[in-house]
C-alpha positions as CSV (number, residue, x, y, z in Angstrom):
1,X,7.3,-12.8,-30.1
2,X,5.8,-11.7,-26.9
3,X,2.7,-12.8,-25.8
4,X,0.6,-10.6,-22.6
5,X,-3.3,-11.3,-21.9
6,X,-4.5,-9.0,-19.6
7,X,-8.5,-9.1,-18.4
8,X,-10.2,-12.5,-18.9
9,X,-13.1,-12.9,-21.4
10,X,-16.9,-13.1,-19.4
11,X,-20.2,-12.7,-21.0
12,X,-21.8,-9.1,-20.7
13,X,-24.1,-9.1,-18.0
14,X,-27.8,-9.7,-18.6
15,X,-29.8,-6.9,-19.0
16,X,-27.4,-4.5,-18.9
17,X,-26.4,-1.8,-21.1
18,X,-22.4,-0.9,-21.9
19,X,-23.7,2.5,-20.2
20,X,-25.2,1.2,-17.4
21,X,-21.8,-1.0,-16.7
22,X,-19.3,1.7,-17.2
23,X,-17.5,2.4,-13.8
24,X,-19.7,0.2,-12.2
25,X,-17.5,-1.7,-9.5
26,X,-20.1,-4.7,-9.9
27,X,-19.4,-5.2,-12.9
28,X,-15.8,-4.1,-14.1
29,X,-14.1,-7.6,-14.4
30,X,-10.8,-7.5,-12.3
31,X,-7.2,-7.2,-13.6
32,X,-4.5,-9.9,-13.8
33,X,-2.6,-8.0,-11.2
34,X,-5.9,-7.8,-8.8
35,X,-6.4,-11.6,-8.7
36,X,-2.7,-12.3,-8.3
37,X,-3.1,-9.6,-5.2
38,X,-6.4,-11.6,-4.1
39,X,-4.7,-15.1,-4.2
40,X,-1.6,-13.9,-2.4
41,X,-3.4,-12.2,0.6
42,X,-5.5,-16.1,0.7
43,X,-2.4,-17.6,0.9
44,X,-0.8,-15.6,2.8
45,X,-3.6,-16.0,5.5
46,X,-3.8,-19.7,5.0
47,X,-0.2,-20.5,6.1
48,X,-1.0,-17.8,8.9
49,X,-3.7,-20.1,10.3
50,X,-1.8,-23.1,9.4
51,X,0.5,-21.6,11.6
52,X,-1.4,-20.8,14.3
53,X,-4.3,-23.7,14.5
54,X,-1.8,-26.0,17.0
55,X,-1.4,-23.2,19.3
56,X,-5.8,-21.8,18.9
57,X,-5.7,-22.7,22.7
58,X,-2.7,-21.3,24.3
59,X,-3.9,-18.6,26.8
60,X,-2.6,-15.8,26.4
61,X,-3.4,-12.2,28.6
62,X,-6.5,-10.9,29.1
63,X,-6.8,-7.2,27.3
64,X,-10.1,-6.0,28.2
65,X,-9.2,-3.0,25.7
66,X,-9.3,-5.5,22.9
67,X,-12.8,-6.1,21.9
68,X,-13.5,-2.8,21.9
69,X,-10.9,-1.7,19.9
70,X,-11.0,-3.9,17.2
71,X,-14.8,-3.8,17.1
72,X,-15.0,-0.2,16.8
73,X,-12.8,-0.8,13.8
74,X,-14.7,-3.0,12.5
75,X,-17.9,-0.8,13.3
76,X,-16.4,2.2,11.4
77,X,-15.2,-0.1,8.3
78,X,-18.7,-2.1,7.5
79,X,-20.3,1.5,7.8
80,X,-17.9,2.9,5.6
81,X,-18.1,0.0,2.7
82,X,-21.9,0.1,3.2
83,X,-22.1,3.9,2.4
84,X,-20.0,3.5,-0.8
85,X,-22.5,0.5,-1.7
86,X,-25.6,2.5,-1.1
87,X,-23.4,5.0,-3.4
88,X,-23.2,2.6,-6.3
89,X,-26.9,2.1,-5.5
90,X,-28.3,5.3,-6.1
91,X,-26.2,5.9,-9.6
92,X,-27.4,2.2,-11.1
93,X,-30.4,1.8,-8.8
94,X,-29.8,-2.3,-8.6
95,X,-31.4,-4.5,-6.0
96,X,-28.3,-6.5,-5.6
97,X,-26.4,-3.5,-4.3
98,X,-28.8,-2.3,-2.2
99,X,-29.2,-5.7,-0.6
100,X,-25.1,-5.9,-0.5
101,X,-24.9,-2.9,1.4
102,X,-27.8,-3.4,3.7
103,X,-25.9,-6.1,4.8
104,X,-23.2,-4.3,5.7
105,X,-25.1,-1.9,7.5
106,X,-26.3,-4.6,9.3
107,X,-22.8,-5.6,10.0
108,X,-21.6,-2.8,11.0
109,X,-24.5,-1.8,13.6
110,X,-25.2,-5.6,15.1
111,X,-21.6,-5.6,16.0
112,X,-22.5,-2.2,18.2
113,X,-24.0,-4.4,20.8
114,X,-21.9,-7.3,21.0
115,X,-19.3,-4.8,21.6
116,X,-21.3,-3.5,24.4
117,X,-22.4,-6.8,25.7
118,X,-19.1,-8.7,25.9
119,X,-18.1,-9.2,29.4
120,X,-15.1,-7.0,30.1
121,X,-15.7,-4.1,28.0
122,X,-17.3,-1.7,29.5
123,X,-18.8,-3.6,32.7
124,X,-17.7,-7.2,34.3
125,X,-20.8,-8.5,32.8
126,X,-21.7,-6.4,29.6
127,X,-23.8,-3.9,29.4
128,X,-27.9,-3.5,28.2
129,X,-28.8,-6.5,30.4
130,X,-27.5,-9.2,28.7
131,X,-27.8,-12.8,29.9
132,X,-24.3,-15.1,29.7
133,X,-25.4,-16.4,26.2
134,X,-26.0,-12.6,25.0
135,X,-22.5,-12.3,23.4
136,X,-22.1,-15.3,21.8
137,X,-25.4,-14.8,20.5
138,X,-25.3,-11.9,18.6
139,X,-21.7,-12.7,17.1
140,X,-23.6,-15.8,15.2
141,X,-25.9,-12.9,14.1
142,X,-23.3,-10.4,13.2
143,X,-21.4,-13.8,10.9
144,X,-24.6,-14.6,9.4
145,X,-26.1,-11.4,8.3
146,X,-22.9,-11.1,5.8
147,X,-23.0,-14.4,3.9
148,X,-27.0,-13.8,3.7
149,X,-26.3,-10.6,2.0
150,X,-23.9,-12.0,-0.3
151,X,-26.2,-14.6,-1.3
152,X,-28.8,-12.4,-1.9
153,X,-26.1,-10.3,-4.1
154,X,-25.5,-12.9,-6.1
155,X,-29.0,-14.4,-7.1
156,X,-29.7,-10.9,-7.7
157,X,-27.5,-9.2,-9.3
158,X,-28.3,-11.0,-12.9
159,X,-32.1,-10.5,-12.7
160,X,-34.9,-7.9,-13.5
161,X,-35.9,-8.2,-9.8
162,X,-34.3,-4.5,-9.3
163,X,-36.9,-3.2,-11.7
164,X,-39.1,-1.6,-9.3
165,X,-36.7,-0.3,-7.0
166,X,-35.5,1.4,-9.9
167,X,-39.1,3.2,-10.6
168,X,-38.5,4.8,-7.2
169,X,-36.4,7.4,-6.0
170,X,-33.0,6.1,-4.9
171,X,-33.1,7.9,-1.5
172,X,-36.4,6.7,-0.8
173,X,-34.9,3.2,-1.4
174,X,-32.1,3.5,0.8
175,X,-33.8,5.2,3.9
176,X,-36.6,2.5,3.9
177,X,-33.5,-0.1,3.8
178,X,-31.8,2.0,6.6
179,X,-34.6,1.7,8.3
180,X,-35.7,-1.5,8.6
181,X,-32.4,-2.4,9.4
182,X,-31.6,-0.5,12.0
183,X,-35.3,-1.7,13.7
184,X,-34.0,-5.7,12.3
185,X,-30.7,-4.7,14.7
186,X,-33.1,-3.3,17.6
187,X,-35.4,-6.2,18.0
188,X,-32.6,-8.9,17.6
189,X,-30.1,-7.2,20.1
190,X,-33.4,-7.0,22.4
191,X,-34.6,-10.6,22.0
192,X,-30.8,-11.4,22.7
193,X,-30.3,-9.7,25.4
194,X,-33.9,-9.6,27.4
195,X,-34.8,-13.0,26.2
196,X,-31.5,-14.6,26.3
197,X,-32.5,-17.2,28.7
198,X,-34.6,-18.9,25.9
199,X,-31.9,-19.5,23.7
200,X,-29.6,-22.4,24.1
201,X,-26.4,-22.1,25.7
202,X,-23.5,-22.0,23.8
203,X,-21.2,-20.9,26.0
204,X,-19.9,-22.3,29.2
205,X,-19.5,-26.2,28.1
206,X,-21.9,-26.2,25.3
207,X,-19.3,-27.8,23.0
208,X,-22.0,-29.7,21.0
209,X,-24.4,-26.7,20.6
210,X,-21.5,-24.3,19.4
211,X,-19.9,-26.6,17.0
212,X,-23.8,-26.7,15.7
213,X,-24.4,-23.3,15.8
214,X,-21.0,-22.7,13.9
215,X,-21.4,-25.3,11.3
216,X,-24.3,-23.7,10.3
217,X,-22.1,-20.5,10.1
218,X,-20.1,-22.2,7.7
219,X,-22.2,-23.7,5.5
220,X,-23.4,-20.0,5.1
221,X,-20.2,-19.0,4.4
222,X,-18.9,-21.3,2.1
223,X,-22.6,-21.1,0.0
224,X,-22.0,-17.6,-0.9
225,X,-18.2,-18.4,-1.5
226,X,-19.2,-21.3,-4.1
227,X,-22.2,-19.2,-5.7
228,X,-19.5,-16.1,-6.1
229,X,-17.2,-18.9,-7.4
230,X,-19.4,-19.9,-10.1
231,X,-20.8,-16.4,-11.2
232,X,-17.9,-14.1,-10.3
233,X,-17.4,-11.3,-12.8
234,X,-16.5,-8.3,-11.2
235,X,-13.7,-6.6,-8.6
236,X,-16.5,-6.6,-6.1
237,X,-17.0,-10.4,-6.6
238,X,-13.9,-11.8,-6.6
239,X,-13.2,-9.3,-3.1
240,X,-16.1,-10.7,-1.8
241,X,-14.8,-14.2,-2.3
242,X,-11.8,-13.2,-0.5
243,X,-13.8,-11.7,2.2
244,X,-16.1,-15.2,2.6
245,X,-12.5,-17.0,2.6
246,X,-11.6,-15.2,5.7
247,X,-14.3,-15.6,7.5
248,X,-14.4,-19.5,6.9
249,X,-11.0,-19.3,8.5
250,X,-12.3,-17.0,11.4
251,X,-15.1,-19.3,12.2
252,X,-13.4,-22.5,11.8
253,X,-10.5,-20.5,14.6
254,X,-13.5,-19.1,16.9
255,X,-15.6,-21.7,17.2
256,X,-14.7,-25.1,16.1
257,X,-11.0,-24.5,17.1
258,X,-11.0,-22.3,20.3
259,X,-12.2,-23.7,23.6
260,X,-11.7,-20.3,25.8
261,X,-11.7,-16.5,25.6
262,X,-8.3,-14.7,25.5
263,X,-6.9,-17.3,24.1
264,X,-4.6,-17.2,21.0
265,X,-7.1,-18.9,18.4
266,X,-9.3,-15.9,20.3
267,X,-7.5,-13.0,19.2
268,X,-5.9,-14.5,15.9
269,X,-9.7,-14.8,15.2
270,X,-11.0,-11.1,15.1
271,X,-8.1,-10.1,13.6
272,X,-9.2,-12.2,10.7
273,X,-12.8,-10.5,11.2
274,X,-10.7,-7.0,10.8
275,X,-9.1,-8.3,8.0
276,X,-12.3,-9.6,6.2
277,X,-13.8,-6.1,6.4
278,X,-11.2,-3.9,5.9
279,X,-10.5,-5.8,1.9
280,X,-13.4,-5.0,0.8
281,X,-13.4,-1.4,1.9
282,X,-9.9,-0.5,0.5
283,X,-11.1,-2.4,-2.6
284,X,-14.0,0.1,-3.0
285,X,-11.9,3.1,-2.3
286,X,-8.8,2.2,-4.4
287,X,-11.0,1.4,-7.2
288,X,-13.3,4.6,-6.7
289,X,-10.0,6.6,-6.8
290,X,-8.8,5.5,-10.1
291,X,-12.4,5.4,-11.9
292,X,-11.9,9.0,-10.3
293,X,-9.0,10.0,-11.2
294,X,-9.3,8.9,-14.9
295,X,-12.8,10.5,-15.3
296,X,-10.9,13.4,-14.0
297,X,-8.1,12.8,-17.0
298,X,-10.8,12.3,-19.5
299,X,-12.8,15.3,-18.9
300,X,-9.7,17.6,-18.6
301,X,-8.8,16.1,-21.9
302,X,-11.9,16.3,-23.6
303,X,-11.9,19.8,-22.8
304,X,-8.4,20.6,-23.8
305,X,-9.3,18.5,-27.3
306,X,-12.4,20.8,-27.9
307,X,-10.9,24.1,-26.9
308,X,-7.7,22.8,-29.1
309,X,-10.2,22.2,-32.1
310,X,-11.7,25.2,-31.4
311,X,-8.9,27.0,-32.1
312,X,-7.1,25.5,-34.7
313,X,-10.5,25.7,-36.7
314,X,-10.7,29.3,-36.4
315,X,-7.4,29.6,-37.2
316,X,-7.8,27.6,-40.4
317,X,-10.9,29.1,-41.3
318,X,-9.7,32.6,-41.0
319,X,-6.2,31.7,-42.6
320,X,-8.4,30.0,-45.9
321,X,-10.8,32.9,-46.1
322,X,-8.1,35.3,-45.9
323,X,-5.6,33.7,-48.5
324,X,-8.3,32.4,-51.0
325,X,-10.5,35.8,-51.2
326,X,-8.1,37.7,-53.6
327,X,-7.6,35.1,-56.1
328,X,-11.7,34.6,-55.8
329,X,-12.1,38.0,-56.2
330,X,-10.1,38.6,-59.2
331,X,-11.5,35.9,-60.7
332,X,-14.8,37.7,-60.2
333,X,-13.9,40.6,-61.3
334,X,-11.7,38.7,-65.1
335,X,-15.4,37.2,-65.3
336,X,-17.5,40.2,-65.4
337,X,-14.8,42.4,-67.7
338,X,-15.0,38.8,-70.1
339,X,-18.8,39.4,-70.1
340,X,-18.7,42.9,-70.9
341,X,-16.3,42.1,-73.7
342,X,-18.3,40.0,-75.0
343,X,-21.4,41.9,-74.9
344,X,-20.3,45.2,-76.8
345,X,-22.1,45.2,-80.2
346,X,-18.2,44.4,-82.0
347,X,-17.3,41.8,-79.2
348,X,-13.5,42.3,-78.5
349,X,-12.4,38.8,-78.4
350,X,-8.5,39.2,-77.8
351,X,-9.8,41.2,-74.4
352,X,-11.9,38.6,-73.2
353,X,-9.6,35.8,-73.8
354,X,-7.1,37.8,-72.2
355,X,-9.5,38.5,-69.0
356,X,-10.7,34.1,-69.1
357,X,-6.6,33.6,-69.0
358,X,-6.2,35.7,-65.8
359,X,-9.6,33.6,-64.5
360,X,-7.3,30.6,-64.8
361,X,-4.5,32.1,-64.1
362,X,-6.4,32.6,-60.6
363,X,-7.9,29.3,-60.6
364,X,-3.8,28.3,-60.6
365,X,-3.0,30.8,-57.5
366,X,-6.3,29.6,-55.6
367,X,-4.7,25.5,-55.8
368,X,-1.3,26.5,-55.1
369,X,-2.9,28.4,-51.8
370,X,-4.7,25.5,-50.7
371,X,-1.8,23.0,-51.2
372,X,0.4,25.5,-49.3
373,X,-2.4,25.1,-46.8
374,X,-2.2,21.4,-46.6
375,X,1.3,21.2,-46.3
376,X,1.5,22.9,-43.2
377,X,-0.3,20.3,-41.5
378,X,1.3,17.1,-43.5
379,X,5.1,18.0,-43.5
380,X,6.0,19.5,-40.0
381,X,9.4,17.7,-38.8
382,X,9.4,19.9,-35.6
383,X,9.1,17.9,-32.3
384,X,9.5,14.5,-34.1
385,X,12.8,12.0,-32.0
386,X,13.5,8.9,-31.6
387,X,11.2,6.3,-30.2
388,X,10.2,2.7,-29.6
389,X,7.2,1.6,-31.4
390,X,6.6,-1.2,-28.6
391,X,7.0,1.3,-25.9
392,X,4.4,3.8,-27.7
393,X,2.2,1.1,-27.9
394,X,2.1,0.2,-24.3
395,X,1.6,3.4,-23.2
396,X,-1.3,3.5,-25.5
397,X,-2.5,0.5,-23.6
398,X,-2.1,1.6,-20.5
399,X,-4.3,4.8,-21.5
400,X,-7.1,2.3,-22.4
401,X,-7.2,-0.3,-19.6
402,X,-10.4,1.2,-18.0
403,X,-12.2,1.4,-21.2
404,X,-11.2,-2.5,-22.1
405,X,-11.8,-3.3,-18.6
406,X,-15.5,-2.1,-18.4
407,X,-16.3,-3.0,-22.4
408,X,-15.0,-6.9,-21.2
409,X,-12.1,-7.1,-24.1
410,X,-9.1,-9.2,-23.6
411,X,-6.2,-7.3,-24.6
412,X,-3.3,-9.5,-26.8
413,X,0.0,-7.5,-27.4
414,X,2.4,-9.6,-30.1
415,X,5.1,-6.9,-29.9
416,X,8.6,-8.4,-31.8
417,X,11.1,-7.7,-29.6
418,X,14.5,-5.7,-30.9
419,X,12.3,-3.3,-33.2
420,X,14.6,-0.4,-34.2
421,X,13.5,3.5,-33.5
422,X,11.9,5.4,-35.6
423,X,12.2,9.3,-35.3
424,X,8.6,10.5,-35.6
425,X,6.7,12.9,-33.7
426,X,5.4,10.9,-29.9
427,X,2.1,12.5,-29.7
428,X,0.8,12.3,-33.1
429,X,1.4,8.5,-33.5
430,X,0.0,7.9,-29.9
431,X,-3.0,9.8,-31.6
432,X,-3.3,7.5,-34.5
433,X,-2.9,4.4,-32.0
434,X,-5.7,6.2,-29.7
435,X,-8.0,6.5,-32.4
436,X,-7.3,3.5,-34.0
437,X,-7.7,1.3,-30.7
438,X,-11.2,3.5,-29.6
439,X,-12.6,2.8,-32.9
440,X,-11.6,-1.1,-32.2
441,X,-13.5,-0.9,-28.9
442,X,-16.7,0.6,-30.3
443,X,-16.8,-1.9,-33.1
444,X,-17.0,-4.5,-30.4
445,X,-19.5,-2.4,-28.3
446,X,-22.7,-5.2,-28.5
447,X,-21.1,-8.5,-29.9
448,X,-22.2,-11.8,-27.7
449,X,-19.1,-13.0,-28.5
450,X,-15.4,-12.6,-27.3
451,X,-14.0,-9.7,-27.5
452,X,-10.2,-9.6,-28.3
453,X,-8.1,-6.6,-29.3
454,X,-4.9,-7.6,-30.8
455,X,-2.3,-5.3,-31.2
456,X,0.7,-6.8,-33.5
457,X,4.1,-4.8,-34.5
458,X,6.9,-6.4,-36.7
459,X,8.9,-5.7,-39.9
460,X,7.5,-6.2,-42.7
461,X,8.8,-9.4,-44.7
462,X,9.1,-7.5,-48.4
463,X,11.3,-4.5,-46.8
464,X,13.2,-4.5,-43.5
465,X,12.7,-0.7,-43.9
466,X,9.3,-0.3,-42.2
467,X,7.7,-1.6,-38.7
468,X,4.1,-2.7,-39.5
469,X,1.9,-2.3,-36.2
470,X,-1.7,-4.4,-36.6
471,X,-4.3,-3.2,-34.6
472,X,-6.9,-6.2,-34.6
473,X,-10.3,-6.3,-33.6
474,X,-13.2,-9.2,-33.4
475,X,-16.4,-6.6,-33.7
476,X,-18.6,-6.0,-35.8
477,X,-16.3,-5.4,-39.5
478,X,-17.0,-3.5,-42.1
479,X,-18.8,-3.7,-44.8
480,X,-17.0,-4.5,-48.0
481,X,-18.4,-1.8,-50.0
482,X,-17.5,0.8,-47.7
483,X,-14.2,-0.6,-46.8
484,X,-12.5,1.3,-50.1
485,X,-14.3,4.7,-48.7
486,X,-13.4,4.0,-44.8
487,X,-10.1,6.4,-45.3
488,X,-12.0,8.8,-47.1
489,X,-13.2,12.6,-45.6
490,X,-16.6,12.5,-43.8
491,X,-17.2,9.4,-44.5
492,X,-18.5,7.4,-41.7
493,X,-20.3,4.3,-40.5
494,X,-21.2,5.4,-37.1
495,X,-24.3,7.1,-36.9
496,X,-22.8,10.0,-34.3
497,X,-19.2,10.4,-36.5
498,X,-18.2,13.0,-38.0
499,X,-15.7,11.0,-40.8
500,X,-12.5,12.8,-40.0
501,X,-11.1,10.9,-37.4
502,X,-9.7,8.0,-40.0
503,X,-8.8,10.9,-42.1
504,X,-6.8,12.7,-39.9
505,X,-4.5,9.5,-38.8
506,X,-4.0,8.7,-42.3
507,X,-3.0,12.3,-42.7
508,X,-0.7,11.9,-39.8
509,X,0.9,8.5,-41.0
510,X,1.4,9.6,-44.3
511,X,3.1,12.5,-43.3
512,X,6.0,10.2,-41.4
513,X,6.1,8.6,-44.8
514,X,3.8,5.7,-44.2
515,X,0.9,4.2,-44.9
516,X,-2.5,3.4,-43.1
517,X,-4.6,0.4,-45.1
518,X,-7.6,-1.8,-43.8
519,X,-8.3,-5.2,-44.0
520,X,-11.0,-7.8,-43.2
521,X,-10.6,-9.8,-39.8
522,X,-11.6,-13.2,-40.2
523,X,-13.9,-14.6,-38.7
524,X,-15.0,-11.1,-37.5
525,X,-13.5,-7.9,-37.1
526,X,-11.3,-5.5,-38.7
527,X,-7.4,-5.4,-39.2
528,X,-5.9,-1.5,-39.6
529,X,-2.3,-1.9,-40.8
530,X,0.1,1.1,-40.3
531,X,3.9,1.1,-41.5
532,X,6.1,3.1,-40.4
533,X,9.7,4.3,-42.0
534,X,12.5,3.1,-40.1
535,X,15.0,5.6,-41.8
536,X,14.5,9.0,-42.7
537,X,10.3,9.6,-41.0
């Protein structure tokens, strides 16, 4: 047997409706492959600084070009992942991303004017004034605005404090944020620059000062790292982490390690401030295109569904209507003649039996029509090859992974390996599996508890003649005096179903020559158990 677990299990967050977490990137718990990606690029920068710690002090050439560069990087990326936040905002209107992304705003426009002000750049001694402590100044700003945010993020994201913001308009929110944070950036970069000489030095031999000034930096940092640690849900948390990560190792390079500009510690360290936030940026866009792109897939596909059942119910309709109108009207028109047999004042019996024989004679033609019907739908072999069960079933997985991602649901696949092909027709089962595996999902819609969709296949013990796939669930069950009706037309336990859905698989199955049958789950859930011919489907 083999055994894959995909998303971990995490309570639904408080307050918060399956709706309102759908697509949200602060809430979508990440995939197995995104914190094996996350724990490679820490690793990967750990052995880098590892590497490069002994040498933090080597000089190295001075590139005046450098700074501004990088910075202007920088600049453009903290923007850019700040107007993607303010994005999120306005669609979910919560605090905690409007305080996330203010801080990157903040980020991204504080790091303007130490750009300007470093000694170098753009003029031998910066730019707007600034004093010789100007500089180092407003980089302790720009690494402790960040970590502020984040903190701020995280203590908010879980409460009702985002209430009122929602009661206003989202643009309002986000220009008053924009706002005051572009005046928060004017009057800091001011007091820094035209009041520098009241600050202490921390350049220029001020070793005690600047390990101070950075310790505090750190202890920022690594509180928002342990509060993410402990109540990390989401892609954007455990990015964030990453993000805090780095800049504990850019701060411990920069300040505690380095000694002089233009050294190597020097520029190792603001590549780890590009690094830091670039992850979270290409985080927001990767995972906006995919939520994109499969919106995209679902609404194309919802579309060609309802055009498709458009179609084939006109078609039906008219195909019924025409077919079953003569033998309805005949057996009209064998019931009126029986009547007037009857009613003549010498009632010819021999006549009207003779019309209420052609009446069932009618009745006959009328089931033999419908059947016909029927049969077109439950006995077409065209299109059906060979296939592997397992395969179909990840596929069918792979189709789902957003939906099981934003519902929270751990996803178990027990597939037994060396499962012979069936020959059956590849979209109808991946229908049935589609349907079955939705259904699973809703059922587990607003249980506390965890949420585990298990999806078994294997041959059943009595005959080695059919592959039963188990699609498991741990929601809510059903009922046991509805299970016996579950398969039956229109019938339906949701209140916005129509009852055909079951119907139709069960249709679908039974037309490969299986069977579809329900069970009980225990403790909770539902088991729905479809076999499958090997031979002959």
């Amino acid at each position: 047997m083999q055994l894959a677990r995909y998303a971990p299990i995490t309570p639904p967050m408080a307050h918060e409706s399956p709706d309102q977490r759908l697509f949200l990137l602060a809430a979508l718990p990440p995939s197995k492959w995104q914190i094996g990606l996350a724990l490679s690029i820490v690793l990967a920068l750990l052995i880098a600084f590892g590497a490069t710690a002994p040498l933090a002090n080597t000089q190295l050439p001075r590139v005046d070009a450098f700074i501004p560069t990088v910075e202007t990087a920088i600049v453009v990326s903290d923007l850019a992942t700040s107007a993607l936040l303010f994005a999120q905002f306005s669609i979910v209107h919560r605090s905690a991303l409007l305080v996330l992304a203010s801080g990157y705003l903040f980020t991204g426009l504080i790091v303007i004017p130490h750009m300007v002000t470093f000694p170098g750049a753009f003029a031998p001694t910066g730019i707007l004034g600034a004093g010789p402590q100007s500089t180092a100044w407003l980089y302790h700003l720009w690494k402790v605005s960040l970590p502020l945010a984040v903190i701020a993020y995280v203590l908010l994201k879980d409460s009702d404090r985002g209430a009122s913001v929602a009661q206003r308009s989202p643009v309002t929110a986000i220009g008053w944020s924009v706002a005051t944070v572009i005046a928060i950036v004017c009057g800091l970069t001011w007091a820094v620059t035209a009041e520098g000489r009241l600050l202490p030095a921390i350049v220029g031999g001020a070793t005690v000062t600047r390990h101070l000034v950075g310790g505090l930096d750190i202890s920022l940092i690594a509180g928002a790292l342990a509060l993410l640690w402990f109540r990390r849900r989401s892609v954007l948390d455990l990015w964030l982490m990453v993000m805090c990560f780095i800049l504990l190792l850019e701060i411990a390079m920069a300040i505690m390690l380095v000694d002089t500009r233009f050294s190597l510690g020097f520029y190792a360290s603001r590549f780890y401030a590009l690094i830091a936030t670039i992850v979270v940026l290409l985080v927001l866009l990767s995972e906006t295109t995919i939520l994109y792109a499969y919106l995209a897939r679902s609404v194309m596909k919802q579309r060609q569904d309802r055009e498709g059942r458009q179609i084939a119910m006109d078609v039906m309709a008219a195909s019924i209507a025409h077919e079953i109108n003569q033998p309805l009207g005949a057996m009209v028109t064998n019931a009126n003649a029986a009547l007037r047999w009857m009613a003549n004042a010498t009632p010819d019996l021999d006549e009207a039996r003779s019309a209420i024989a052609r009446i069932v004679k009618d009745g006959q033609r009328a089931n033999e029509i419908i059947a016909s019907i029927r049969s077109m739908f439950k006995k077409d072999f065209h299109g059906r090859t060979q296939l592997s069960v397992n395969d179909l079933v990840r596929e069918v997985v792979t189709m789902i992974e957003v939906d099981l991602r934003t519902q929270r649901i751990t996803i178990s696949l027990e597939l037994r390996q060396g499962l012979p092909q069936l020959i059956a027709d590849r979209g109808q089962l991946q229908q049935v599996f589609l349907n079955l595996c939705a259904n699973a999902i809703d059922a587990m819609r607003f249980v506390e508890r965890p949420r585990l969709l298990r999806i078994r296949s294997d041959v059943i013990t009595e005959s080695s003649s059919y592959i039963l796939v188990s699609i498991e669930d741990s929601g809510t069950g059903i009922d046991g005096k509805h299970r016996d009706r579950i398969l039956e037309p229109f019938f339906t336990t949701k209140s916005s179903g129509t009852g055909i859905g079951l119907t139709i698989c069960q249709s679908i199955i039974e037309s490969h020559g299986g069977s579809l049958k329900v069970s009980a789950n225990h403790p909770h859930g539902t088991i729905f158990h479809v076999a499958l011919p090997i031979r002959d489907s």
